[in-house]
DRENDO-1510 file (C-alpha; in Angstrom, 1 decimal, always signed):
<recs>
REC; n; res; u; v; w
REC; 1; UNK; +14.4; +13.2; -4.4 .
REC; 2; UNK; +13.2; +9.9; -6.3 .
REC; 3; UNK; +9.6; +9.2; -6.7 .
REC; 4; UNK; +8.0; +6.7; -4.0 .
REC; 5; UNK; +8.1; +3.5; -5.1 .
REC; 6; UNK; +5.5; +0.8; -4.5 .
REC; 7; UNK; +5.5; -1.4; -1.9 .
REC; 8; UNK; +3.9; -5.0; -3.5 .
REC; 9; UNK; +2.2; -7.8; -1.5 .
REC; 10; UNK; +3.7; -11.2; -1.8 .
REC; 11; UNK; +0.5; -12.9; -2.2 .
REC; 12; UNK; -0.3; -10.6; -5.9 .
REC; 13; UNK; +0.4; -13.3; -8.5 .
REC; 14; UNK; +1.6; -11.4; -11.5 .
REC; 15; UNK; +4.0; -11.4; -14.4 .
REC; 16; UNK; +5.3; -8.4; -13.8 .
REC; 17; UNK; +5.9; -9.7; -10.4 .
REC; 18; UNK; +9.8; -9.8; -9.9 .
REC; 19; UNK; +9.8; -11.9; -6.3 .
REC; 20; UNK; +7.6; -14.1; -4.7 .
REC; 21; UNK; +7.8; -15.1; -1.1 .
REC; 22; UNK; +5.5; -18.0; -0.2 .
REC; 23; UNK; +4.8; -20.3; +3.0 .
REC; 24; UNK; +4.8; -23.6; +1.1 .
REC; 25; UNK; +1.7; -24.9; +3.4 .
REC; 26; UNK; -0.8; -22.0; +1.9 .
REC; 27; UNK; +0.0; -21.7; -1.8 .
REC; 28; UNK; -1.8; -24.0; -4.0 .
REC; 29; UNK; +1.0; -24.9; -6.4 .
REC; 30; UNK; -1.0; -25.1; -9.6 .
REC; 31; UNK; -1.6; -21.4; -8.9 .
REC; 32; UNK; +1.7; -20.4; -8.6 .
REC; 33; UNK; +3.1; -22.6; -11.5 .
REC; 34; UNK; +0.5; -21.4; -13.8 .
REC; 35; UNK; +2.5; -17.9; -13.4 .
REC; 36; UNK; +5.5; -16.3; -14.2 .
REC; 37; UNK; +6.7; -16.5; -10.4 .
REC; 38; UNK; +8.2; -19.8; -9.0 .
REC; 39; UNK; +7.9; -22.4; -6.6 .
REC; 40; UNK; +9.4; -24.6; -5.2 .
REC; 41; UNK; +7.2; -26.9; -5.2 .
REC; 42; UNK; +9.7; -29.9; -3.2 .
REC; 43; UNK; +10.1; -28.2; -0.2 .
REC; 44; UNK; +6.6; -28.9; +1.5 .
REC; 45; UNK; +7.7; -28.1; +4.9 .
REC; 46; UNK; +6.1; -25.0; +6.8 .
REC; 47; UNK; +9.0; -22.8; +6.4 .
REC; 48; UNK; +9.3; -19.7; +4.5 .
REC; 49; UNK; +11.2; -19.7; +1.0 .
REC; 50; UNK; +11.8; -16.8; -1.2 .
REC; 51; UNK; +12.3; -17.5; -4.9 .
REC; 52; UNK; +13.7; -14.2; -6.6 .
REC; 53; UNK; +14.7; -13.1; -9.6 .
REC; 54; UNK; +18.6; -12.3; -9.6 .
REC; 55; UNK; +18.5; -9.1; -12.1 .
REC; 56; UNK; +16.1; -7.5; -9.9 .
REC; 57; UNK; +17.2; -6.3; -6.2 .
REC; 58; UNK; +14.5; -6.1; -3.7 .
REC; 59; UNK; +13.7; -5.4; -0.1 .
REC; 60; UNK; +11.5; -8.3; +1.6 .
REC; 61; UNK; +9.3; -6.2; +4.1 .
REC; 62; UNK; +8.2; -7.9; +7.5 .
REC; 63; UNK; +6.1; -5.2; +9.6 .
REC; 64; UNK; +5.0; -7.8; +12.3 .
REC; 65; UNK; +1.7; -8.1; +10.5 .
REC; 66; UNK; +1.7; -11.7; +9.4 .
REC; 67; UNK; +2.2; -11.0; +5.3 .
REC; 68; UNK; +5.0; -9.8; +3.5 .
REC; 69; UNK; +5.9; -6.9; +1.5 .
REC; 70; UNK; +8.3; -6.3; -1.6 .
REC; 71; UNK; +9.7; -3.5; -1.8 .
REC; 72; UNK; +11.9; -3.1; -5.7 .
REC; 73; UNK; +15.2; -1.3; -5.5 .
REC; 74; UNK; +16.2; +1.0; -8.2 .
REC; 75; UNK; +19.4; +2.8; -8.2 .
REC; 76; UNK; +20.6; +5.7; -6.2 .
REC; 77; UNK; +19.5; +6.8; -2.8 .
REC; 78; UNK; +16.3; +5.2; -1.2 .
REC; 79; UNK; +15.5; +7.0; +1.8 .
REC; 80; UNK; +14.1; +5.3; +4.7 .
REC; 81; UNK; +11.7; +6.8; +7.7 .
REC; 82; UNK; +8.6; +8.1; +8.9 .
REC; 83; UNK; +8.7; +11.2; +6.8 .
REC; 84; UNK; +6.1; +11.8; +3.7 .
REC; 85; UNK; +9.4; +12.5; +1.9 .
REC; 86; UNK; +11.1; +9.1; +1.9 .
REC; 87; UNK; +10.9; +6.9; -0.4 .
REC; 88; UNK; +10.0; +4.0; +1.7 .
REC; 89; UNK; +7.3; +5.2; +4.7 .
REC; 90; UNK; +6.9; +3.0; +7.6 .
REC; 91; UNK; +4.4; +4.9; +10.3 .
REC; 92; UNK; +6.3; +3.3; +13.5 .
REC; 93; UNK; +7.2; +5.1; +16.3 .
REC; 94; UNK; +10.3; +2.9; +16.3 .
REC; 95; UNK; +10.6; +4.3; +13.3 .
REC; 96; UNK; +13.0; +8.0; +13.0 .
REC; 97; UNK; +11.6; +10.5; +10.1 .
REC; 98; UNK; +14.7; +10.0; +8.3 .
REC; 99; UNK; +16.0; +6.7; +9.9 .
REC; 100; UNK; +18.2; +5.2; +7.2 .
REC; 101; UNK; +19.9; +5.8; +3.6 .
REC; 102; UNK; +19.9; +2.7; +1.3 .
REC; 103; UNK; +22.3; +3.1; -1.5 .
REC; 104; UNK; +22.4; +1.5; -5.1 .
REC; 105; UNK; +25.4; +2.0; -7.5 .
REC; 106; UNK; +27.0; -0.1; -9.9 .
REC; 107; UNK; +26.1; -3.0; -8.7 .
REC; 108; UNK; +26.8; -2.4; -4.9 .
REC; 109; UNK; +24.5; -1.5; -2.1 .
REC; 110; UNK; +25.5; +0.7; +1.5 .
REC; 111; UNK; +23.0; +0.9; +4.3 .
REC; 112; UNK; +23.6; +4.1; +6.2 .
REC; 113; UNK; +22.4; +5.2; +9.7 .
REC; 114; UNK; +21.1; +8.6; +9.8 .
REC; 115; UNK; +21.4; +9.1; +13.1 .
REC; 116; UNK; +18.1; +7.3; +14.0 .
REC; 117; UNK; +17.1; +6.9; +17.6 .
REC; 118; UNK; +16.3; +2.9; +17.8 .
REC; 119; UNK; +19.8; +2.6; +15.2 .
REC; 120; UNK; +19.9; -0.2; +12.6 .
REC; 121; UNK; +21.2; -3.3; +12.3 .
REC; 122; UNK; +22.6; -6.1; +10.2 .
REC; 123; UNK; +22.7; -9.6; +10.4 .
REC; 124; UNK; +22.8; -8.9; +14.1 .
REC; 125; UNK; +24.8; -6.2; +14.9 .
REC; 126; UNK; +24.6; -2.4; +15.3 .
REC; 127; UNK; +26.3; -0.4; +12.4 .
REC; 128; UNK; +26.7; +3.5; +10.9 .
REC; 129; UNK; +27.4; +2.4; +7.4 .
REC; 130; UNK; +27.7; -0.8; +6.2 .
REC; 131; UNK; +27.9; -2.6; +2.6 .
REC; 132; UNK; +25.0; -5.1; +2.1 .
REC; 133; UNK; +25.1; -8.5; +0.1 .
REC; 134; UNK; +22.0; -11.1; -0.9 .
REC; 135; UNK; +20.3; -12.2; +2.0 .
REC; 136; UNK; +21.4; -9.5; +4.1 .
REC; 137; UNK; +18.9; -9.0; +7.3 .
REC; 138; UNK; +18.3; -5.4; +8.6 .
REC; 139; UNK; +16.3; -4.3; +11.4 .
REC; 140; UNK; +14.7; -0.8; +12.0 .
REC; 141; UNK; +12.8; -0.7; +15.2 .
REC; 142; UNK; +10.5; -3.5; +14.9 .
REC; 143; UNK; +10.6; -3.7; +11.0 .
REC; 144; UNK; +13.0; -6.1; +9.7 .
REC; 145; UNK; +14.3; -6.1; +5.8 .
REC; 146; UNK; +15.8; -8.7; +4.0 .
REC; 147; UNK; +17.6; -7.9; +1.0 .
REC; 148; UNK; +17.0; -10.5; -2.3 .
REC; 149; UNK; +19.6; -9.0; -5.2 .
REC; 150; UNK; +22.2; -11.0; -7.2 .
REC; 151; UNK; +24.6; -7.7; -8.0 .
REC; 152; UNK; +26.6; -10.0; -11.1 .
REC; 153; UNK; +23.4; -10.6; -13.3 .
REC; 154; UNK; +22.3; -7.4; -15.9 .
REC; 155; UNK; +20.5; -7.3; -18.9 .
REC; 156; UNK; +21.1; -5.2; -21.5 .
REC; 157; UNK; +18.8; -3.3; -24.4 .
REC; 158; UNK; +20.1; -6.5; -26.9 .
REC; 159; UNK; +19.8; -8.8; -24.7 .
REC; 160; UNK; +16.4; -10.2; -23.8 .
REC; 161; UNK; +15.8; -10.6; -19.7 .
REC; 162; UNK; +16.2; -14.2; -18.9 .
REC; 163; UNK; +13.3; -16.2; -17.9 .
REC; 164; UNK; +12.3; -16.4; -14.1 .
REC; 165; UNK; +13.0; -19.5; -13.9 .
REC; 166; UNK; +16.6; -19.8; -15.3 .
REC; 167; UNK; +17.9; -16.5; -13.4 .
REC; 168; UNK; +15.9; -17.5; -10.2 .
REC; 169; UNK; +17.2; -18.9; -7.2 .
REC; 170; UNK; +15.9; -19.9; -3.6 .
REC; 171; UNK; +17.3; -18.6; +0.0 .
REC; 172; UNK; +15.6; -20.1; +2.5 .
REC; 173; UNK; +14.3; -18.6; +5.7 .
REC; 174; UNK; +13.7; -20.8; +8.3 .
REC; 175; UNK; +15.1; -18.3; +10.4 .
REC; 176; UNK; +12.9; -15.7; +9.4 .
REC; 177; UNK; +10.2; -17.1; +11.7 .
REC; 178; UNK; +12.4; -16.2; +14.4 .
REC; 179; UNK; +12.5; -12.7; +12.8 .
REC; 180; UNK; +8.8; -12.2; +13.0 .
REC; 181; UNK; +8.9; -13.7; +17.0 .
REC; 182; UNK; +11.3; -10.4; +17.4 .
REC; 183; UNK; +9.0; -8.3; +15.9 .
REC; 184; UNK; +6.4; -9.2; +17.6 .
REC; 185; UNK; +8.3; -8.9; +20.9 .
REC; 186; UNK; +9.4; -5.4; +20.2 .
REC; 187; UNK; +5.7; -4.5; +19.3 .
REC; 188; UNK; +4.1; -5.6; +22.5 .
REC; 189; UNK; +6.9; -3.5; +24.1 .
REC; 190; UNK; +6.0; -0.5; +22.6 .
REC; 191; UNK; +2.7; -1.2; +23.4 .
REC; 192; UNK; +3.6; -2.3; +27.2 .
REC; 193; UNK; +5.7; +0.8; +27.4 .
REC; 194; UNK; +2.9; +3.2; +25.7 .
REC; 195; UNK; -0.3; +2.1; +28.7 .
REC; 196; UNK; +2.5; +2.6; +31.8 .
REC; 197; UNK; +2.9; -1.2; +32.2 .
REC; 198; UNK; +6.8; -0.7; +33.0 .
REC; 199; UNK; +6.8; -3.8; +35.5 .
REC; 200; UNK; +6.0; -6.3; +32.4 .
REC; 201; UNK; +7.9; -4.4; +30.2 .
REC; 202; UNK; +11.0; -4.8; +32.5 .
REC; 203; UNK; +10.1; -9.0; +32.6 .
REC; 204; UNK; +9.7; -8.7; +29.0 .
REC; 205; UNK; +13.7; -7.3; +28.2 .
REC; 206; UNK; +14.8; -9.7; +30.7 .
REC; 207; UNK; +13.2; -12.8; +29.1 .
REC; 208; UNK; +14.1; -11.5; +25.7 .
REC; 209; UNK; +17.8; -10.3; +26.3 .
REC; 210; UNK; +18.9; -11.8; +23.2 .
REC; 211; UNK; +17.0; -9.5; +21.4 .
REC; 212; UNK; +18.8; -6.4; +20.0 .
REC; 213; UNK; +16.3; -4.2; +19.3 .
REC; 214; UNK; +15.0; -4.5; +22.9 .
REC; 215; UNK; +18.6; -3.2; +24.0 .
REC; 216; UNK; +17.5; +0.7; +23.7 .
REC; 217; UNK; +14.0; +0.2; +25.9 .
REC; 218; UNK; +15.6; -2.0; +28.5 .
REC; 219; UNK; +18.8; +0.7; +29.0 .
REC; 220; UNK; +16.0; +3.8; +29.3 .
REC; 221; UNK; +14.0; +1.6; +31.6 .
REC; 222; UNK; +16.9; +0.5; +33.9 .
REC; 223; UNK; +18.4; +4.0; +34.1 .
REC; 224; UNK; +14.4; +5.8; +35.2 .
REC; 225; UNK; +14.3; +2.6; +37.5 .
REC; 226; UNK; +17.9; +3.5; +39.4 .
REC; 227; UNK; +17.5; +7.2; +39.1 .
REC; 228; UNK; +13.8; +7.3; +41.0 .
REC; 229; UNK; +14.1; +3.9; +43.0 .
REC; 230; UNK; +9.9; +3.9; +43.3 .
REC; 231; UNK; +7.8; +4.3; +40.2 .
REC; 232; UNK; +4.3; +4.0; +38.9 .
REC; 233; UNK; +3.3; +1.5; +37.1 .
REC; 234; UNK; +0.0; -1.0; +36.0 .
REC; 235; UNK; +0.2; -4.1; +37.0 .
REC; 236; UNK; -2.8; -6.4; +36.1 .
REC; 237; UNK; -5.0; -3.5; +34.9 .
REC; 238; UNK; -4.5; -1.9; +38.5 .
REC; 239; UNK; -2.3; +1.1; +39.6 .
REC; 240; UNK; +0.9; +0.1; +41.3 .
REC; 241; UNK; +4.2; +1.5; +43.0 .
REC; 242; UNK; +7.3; -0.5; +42.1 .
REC; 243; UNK; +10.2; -0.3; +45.1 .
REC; 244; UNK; +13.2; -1.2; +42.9 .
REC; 245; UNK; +15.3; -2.0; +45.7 .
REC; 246; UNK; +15.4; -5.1; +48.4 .
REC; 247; UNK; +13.4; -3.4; +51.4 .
REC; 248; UNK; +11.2; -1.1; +51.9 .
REC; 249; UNK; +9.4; +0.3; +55.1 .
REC; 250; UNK; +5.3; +0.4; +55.3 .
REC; 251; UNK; +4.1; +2.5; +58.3 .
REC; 252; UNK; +2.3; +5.8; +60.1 .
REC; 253; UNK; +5.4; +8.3; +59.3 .
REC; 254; UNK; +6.6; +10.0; +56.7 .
REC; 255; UNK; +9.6; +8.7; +56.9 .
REC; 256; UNK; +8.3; +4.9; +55.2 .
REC; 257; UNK; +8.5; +4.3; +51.9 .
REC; 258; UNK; +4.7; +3.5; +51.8 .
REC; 259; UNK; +2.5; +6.3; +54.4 .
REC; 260; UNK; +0.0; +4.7; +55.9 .
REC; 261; UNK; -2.1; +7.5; +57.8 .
REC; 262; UNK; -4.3; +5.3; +60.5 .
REC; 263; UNK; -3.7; +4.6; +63.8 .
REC; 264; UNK; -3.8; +1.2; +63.5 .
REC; 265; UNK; -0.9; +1.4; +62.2 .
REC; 266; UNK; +2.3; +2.2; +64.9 .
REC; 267; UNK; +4.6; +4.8; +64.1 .
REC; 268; UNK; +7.4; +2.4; +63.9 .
REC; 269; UNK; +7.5; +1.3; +60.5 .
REC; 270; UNK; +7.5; -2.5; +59.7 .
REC; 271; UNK; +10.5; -3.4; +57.2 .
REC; 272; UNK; +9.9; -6.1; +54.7 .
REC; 273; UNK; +13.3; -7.3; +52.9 .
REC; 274; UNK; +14.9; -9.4; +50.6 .
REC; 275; UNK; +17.5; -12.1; +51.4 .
REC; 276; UNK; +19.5; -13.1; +48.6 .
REC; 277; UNK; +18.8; -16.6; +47.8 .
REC; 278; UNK; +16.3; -17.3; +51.0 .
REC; 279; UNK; +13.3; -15.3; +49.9 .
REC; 280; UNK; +11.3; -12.0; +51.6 .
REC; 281; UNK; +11.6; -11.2; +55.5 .
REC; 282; UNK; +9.1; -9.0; +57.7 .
REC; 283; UNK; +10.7; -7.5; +61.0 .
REC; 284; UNK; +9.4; -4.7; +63.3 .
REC; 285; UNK; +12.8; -2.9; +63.9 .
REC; 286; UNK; +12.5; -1.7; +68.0 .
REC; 287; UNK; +13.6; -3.0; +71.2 .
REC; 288; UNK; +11.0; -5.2; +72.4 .
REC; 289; UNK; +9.9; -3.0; +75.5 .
REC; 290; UNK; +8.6; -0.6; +73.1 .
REC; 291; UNK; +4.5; +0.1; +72.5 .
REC; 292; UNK; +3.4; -1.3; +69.3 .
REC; 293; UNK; +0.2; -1.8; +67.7 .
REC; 294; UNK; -0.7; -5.9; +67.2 .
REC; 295; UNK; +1.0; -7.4; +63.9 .
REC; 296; UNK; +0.3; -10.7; +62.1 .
REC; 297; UNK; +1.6; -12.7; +59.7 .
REC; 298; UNK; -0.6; -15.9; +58.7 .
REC; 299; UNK; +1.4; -18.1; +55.8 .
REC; 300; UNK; +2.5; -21.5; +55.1 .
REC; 301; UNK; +4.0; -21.6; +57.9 .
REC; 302; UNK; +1.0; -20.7; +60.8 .
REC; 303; UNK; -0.3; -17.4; +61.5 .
REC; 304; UNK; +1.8; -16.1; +64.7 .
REC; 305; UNK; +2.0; -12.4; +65.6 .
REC; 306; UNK; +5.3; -10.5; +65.3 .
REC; 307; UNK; +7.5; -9.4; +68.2 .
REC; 308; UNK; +9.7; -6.6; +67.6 .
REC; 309; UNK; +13.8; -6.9; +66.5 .
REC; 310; UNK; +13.2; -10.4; +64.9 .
REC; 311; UNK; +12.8; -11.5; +61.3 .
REC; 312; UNK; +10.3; -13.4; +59.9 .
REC; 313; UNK; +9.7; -15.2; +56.7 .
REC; 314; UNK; +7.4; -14.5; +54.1 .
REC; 315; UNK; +6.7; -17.8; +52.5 .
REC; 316; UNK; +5.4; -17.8; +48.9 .
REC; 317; UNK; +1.7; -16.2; +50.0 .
REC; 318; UNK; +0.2; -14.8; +53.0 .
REC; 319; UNK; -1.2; -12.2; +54.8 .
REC; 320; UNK; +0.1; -9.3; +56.9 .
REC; 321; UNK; -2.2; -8.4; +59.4 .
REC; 322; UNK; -2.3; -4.8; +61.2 .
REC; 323; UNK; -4.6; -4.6; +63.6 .
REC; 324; UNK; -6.9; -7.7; +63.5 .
REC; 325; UNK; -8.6; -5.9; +60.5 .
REC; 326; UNK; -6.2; -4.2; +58.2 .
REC; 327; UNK; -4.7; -7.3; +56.3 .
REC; 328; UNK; -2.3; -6.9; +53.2 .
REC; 329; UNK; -2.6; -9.9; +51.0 .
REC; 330; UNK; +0.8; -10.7; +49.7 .
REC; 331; UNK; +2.8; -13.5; +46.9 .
REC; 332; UNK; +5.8; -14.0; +45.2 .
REC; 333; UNK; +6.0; -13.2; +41.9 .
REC; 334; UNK; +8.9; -14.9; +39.7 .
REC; 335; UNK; +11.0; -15.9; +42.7 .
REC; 336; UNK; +12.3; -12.7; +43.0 .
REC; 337; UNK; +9.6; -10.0; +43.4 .
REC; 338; UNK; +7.0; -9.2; +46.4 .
REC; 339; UNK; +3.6; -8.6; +45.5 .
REC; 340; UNK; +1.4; -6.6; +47.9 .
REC; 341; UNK; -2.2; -5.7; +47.3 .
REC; 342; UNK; -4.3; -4.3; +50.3 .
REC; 343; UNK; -7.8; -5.7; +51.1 .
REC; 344; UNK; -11.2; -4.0; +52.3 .
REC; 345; UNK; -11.1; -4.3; +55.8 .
REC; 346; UNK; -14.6; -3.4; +56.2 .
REC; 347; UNK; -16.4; -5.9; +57.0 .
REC; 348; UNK; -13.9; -6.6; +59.8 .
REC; 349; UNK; -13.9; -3.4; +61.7 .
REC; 350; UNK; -17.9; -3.2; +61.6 .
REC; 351; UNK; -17.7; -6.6; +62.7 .
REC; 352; UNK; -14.6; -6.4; +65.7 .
REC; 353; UNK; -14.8; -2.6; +66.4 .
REC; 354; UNK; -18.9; -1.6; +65.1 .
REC; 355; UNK; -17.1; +1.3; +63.8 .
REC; 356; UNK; -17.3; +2.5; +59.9 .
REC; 357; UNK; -14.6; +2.6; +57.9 .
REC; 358; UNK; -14.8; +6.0; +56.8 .
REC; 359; UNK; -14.7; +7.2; +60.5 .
REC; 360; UNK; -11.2; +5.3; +61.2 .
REC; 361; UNK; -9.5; +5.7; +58.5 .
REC; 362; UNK; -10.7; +9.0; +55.7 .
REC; 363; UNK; -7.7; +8.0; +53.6 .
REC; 364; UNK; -8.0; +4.8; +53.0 .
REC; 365; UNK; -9.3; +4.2; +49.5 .
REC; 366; UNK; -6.7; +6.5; +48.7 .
REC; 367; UNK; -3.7; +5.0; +50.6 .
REC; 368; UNK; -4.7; +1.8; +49.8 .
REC; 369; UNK; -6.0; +1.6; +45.9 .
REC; 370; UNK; -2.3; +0.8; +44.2 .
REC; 371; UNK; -0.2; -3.2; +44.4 .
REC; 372; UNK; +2.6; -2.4; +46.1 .
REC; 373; UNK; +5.9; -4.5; +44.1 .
REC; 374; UNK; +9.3; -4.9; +45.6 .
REC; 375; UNK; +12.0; -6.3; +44.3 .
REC; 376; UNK; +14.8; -5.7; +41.7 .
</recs>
């Protein structure tokens, strides 16, 4: 097992410094032509450029932490992972203990999956083993590589190394910004995923589906979502159950999807749905000679109360109301999702009934405390 090698900031100006990678708009060009490294000093625009030097191959590091790293490629094997015994560490959870092999030899380079869990992938595309050329992009979980090496230049004991600035050349990465957009993306997912915020996480792969690296999180996510139909979730900071289906029933049996215990509410469930491409529906599914306790739906439309075996629409916001006093507050949420959050009724039932809360309804806090989301 090789040695670890250093990993050098892009910002440290020194001679022994084989590849400097500078946003034009920061460096002060004086600085950087009073060195060894250099710049390209006609290219003022805020893109990234890397200028290299062609005998030396190096890995250009982009953790999603806004700076750069260099990372200098010797030959043979250059393991890559979470483990203390790699050669290059990264301490990602994105990140497998042995995640990749990176191969030097006579002037050719593999890149080798080693069975990793989040895979890796070039310029794009998922691979087991691949060979690598200059300006080669790589992505491992939400660290993305870019190899600088010009395999046809060498130096030998009688030859002197050439100057930096006769073997140098410039690739320019204007797509690397996109690069570090990804990275981003893939961190806030992680970090989405890690606090339980599986509704935002799921708007997050959909909004992002050109991104790759989001493939593995958004195929775990859909399966748990099929597989358990209702899950918990935050949304907002608050606890939530997500229906991920186009109805659900809310009522006093234990046959709803959502229980609710008082007797406000009737035994006959009330069923809210989705119509595909007219929006959410509330209907109170029994003949109309049936016993039911006083519903009310007050919306864009006017506030009427419901009468049994007929469907209603939900508008964009509203309120359910059970009862006079037991009102759901409802929206919709990127033209496809319900949003339901009960509200403290109170003030309403001292006010109508001169009852306390506690008295009608013991379970309420409990019943109540979570945003119910429906939608898929």
């Amino acid at each position: 097992m090789k040695s670890q090698q250093s990993v050098k900031s892009y910002n440290s100006f020194t001679n022994d410094l084989i590849l400097t990678a500078v946003p034009n708009n920061l460096i002060n060009t004086k600085e950087a032509a009073s060195s060894n490294s250099v710049f390209d000093s006609e290219n003022d625009s805020n893109d990234l450029t890397i200028v290299y030097a062609a005998y030396a191959p190096c890995l250009l590091i982009d953790s999603g932490e806004h700076s750069l790293d260099i990372f200098p490629i010797e030959e043979g094997r250059i393991l890559i992972g979470r483990s203390n015994t790699c050669n290059l560490i990264f301490s990602n959870n994105y990140i497998s203990r042995e995640h990749a092999a990176l191969t030097f030899k006579e002037n050719s380079m593999t890149i080798e999956d080693l069975k990793s869990t989040m895979g890796v992938i070039v310029n794009g595309s998922k691979i087991i083993k691949t060979s690598l050329k200059n300006g080669d992009e790589i992505l491992l979980g939400s660290i993305k590589l870019t190899l600088i090496a010009n395999f046809e230049a060498k130096t030998t004991k009688n030859t002197p190394s050439p100057s930096l600035k006769n073997m140098a050349g410039t690739i320019d990465l204007s797509l690397f910004k996109k690069g570090i957009e990804e990275s981003n993306q893939l961190k806030h997912a992680e970090s989405l995923r890690e606090n339980d915020e599986f509704f935002d996480l799921f708007v997050l792969c959909e909004t992002s589906s050109e991104i790759k690296s989001l493939d593995n999180i958004r195929n775990n996510l859909n399966d748990k979502l099929i597989s358990e139909a209702r899950i918990s979730t935050k949304f907002n900071n608050k606890d939530a159950y997500w229906f991920y289906k186009d109805s659900i029933s809310i009522g006093r049996t234990t046959e709803a999807d959502h229980l609710l215990s008082n007797k406000a509410f009737s035994r006959i469930p009330i069923e809210i749905f989705m119509k595909k491409g007219e929006g959410f529906f509330i209907k109170i599914n029994c003949s109309s000679d049936m016993q039911i306790k006083p519903i009310e739906i007050d919306n864009d439309f006017n506030k009427q109360q419901l009468v049994p075996n007929t469907s209603y629409p939900l508008g964009k916001s509203g309120f359910i109301i059970f009862s006079l006093c037991f009102p759901i507050e409802y929206r919709i949420y990127k033209d496809r999702f319900l949003i339901m959050d009960f509200l403290d009724p109170t003030d309403c039932i001292k006010k109508n009934y001169n009852f306390e809360l506690n008295l009608v309804w013991k379970e309420f806090r409990e019943e109540t405390k979570r945003t119910l989301i429906l939608g898929k």
